[in-house]
Structure formats: structure tokens, C-alpha cells
C-alpha positions in Angstrom: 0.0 0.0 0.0 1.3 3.3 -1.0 0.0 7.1 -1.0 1.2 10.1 -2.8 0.3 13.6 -2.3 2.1 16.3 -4.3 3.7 14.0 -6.9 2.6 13.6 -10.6 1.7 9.8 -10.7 3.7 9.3 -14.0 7.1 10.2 -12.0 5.8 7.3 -9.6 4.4 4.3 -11.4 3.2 3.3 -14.7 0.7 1.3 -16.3 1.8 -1.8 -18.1 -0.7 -3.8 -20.6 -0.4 -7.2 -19.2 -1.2 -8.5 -22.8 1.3 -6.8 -24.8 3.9 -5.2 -22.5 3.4 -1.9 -23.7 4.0 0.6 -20.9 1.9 4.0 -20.9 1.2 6.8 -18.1 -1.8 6.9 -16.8 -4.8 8.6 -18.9 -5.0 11.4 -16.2 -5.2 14.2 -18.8 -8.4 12.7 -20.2 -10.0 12.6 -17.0 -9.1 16.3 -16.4 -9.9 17.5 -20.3 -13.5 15.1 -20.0 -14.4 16.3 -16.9 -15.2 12.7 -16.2 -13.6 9.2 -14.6 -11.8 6.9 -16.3 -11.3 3.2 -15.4 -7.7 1.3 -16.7 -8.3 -2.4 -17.8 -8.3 -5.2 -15.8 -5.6 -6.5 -17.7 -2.9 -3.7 -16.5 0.0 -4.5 -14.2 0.8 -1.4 -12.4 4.7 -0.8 -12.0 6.6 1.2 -9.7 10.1 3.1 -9.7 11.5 0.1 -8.6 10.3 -2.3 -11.4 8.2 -4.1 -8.8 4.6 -4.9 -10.3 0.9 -5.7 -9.2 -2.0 -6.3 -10.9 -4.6 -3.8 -10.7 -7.9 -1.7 -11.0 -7.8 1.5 -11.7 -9.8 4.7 -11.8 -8.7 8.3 -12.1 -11.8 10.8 -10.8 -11.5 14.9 -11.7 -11.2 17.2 -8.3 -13.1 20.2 -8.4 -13.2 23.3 -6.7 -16.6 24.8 -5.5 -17.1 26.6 -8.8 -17.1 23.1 -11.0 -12.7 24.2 -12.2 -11.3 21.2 -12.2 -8.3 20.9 -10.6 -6.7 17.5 -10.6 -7.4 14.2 -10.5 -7.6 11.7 -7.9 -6.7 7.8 -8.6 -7.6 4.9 -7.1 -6.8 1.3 -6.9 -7.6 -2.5 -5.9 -6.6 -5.4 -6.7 -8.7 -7.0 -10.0 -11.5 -9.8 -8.6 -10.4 -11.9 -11.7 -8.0 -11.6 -14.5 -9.8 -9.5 -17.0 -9.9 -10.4 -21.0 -9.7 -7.1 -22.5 -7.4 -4.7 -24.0 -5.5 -1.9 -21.7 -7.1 0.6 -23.2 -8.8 3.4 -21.0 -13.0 3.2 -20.6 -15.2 5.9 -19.6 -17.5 5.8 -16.4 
């Protein structure tokens, strides 16, 4: 278990397709640009500065102010029920 305040999440960990072993950062400028959340795959690996890896669930949720600005973006993660049988690809809601 591991919680960062202050850091951008790409500087920290990554998102690895378990499928293909293509590495990508995490979609965290669609959820701020969509004003919406966005769930990773169940099929991504999620890998830390350190290589270590674990398989996960991910969704990235816009923070807004009072007014409706958005100002960031809040992730969160558990570990996948099952394996999933999709691609890594970001979904909406």
C-alpha cells in the first residue's frame, strides 16, 4: 500500500498492458480535459520506480473546486476480482 500527495503519478508508477507489454502513463489528462472518470483495464500490471509490479484496477476521478474548475485528479486502486480479457485501453465511467 502506498499514497502520494504532491507528486505527478507518472514520475511514480506506470501502467503496463499485461497483454502486450506496452507501458503507458496513466490517462489522467483525459479525465481532467473530459471532466469525467476513467477506469484502466483489468488486464494492466501497475509498476513502480522500482520495477516491482501488481495487478490492478484503476480509476482516475477529476477534483473540483466549488465553482465546478477542475483541478486534478484523484486515482484509485484495488486489486482485479479476476483476470480481465480485454485490452489496456482506458473506458469511460
Amino acid at each position: 500500500t502506498f499514497g502520494v500527495i504532491g507528486e505527478l503519478l507518472d514520475e511514480i508508477a506506470r501502467i503496463s498492458c499485461r497483454a502486450t507489454g506496452h507501458t503507458q502513463g496513466f490517462p489522467t489528462q483525459a479525465v481532467m480535459q473530459e471532466g469525467r472518470p476513467v477506469t484502466v483495464s483489468r488486464d494492466a500490471e501497475l509498476v513502480d520506480r522500482q520495477g516491482r509490479w501488481r495487478s490492478v484496477y484503476a480509476r482516475g476521478t477529476p477534483v473540483r473546486v466549488a465553482d465546478g474548475e477542475i483541478i486534478g485528479s484523484m486515482w484509485t486502486f484495488a486489486e482485479p476480482l479476476q483476470a480481465g480479457t480485454g485490452s489496456c485501453g482506458g473506458a469511460h465511467g
